[in-house]
C-alpha positions as a Python dict, from the first residue, in 0.01 Angstrom:
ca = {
    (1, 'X'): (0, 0, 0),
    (2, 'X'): (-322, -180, 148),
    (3, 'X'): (-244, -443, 465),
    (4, 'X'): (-433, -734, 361),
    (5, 'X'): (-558, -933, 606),
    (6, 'X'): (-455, -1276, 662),
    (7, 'X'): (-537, -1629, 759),
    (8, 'X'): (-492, -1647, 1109),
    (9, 'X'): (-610, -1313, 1194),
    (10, 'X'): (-921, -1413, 974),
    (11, 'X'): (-966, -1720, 1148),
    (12, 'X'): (-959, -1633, 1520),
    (13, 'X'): (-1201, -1332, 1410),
    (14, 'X'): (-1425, -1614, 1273),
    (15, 'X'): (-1372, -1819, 1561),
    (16, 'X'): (-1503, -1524, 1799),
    (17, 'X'): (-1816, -1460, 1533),
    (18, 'X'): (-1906, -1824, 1560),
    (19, 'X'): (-1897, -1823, 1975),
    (20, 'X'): (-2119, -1499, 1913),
    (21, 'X'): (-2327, -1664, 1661),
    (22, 'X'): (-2339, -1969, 1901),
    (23, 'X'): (-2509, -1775, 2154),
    (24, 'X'): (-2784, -1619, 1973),
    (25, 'X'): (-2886, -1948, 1820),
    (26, 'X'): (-2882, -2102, 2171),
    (27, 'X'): (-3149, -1843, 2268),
    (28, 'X'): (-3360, -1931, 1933),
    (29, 'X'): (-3332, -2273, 2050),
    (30, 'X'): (-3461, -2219, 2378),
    (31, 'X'): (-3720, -2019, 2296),
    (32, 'X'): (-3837, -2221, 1954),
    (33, 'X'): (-3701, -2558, 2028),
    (34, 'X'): (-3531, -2746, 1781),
    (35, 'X'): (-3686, -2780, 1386),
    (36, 'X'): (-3712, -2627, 1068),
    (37, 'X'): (-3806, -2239, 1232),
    (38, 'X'): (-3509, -2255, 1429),
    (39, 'X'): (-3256, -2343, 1074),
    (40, 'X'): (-3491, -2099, 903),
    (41, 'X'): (-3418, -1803, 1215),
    (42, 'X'): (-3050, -1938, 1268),
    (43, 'X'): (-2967, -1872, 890),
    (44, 'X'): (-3140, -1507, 894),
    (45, 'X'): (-2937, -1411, 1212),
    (46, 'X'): (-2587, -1545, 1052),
    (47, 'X'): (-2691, -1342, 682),
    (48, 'X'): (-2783, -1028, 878),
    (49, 'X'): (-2490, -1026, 1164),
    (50, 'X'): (-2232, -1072, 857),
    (51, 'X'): (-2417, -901, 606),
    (52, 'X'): (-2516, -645, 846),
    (53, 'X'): (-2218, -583, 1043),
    (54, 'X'): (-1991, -557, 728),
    (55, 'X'): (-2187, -334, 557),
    (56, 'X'): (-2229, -50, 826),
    (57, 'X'): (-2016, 229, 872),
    (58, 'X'): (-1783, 25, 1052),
    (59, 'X'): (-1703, -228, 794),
    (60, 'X'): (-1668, -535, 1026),
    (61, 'X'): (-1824, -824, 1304),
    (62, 'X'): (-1769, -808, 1585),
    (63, 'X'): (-1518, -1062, 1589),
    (64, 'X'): (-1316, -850, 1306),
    (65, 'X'): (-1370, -551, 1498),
    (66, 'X'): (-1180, -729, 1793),
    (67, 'X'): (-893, -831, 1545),
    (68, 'X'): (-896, -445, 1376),
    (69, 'X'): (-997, -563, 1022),
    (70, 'X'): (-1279, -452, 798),
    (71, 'X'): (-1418, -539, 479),
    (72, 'X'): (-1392, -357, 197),
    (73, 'X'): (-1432, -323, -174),
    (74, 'X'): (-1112, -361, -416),
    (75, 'X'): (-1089, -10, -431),
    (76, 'X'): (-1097, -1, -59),
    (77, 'X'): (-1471, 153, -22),
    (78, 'X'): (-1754, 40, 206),
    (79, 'X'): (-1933, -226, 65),
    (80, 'X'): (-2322, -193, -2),
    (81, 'X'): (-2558, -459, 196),
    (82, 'X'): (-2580, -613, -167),
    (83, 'X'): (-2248, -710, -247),
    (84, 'X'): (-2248, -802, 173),
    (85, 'X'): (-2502, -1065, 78),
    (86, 'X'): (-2325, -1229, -195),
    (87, 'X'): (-2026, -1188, 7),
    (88, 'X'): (-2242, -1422, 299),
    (89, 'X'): (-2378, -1654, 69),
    (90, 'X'): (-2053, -1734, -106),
    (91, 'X'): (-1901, -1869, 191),
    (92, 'X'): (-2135, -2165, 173),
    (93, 'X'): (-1945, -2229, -188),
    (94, 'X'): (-1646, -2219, -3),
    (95, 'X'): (-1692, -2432, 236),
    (96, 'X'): (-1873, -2719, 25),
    (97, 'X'): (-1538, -2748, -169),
    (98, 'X'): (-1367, -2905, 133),
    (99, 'X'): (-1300, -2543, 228),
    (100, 'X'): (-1027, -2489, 24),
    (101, 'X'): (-1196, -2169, -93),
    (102, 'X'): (-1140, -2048, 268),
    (103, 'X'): (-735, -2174, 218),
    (104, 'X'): (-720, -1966, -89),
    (105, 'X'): (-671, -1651, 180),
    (106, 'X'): (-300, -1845, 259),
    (107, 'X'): (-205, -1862, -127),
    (108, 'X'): (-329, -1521, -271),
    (109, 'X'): (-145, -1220, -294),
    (110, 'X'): (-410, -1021, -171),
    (111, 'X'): (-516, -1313, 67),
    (112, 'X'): (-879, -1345, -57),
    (113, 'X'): (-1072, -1600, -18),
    (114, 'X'): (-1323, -1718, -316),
    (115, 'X'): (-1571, -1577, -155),
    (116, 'X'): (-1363, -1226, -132),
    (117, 'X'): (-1292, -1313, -511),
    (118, 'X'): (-1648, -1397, -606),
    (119, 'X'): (-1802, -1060, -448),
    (120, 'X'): (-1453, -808, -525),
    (121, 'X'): (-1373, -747, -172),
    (122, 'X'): (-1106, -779, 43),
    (123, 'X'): (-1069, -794, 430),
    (124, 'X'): (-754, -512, 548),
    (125, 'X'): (-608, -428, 866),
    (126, 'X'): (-702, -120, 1012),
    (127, 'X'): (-455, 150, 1017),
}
């Protein structure tokens, strides 16, 4: 039996990705300034850290890392950079629906998200 992952744990590991996330755009910013280079570099450092991170051998952000989850496909496998990317870009669906596609990790049985539903994966907690 898998150990799905759930809300809370998701959501402090977010809130420690964001702080991290937070910092590299504060360099970009102080560096570039302010302006359409900066959303344009800010947006390629969130895609890559997430996409990135949760792709590579060890399956997580940092801020999952911390928590002991990973990412994984439904079958439990490492997920390619591809389905990483549509993982990323997903989010920004569920968010625009007044995030309840981010509340959908409370209410599922294998507390996905729709972004976790959208790209078949699933966060767990490391055994």
């Amino acid at each position: 039996m898998r150990n799905h992952a759930g809300f809370w744990l998701r959501f402090f590991a977010f809130i420690v990705d964001a702080v991290i996330l937070s910092i590299f755009n504060w360099i970009i910013v102080s560096i570039l300034g302010e302006g359409s280079i900066y959303q344009v570099l800010a947006t390629l450092v969130g895609w890559l850290y997430f996409a990135g991170l949760e792709s590579s051998s060890g399956q997580a952000t940092w801020g999952k890392r911390l928590f002991n989850l990973k990412v994984t496909d439904v079958e439990g496998n490492q997920i390619s950079f591809a389905r990483a990317t549509g993982r990323y870009f997903a989010k920004f669906i569920s968010s625009i629906i007044l995030l309840i596609g981010y509340l959908m990790i409370a209410f599922t049985e294998q507390k996905q998200g729709l972004h976790d539903k959208l790209a078949n994966t699933l966060v767990l907690k490391r055994k």
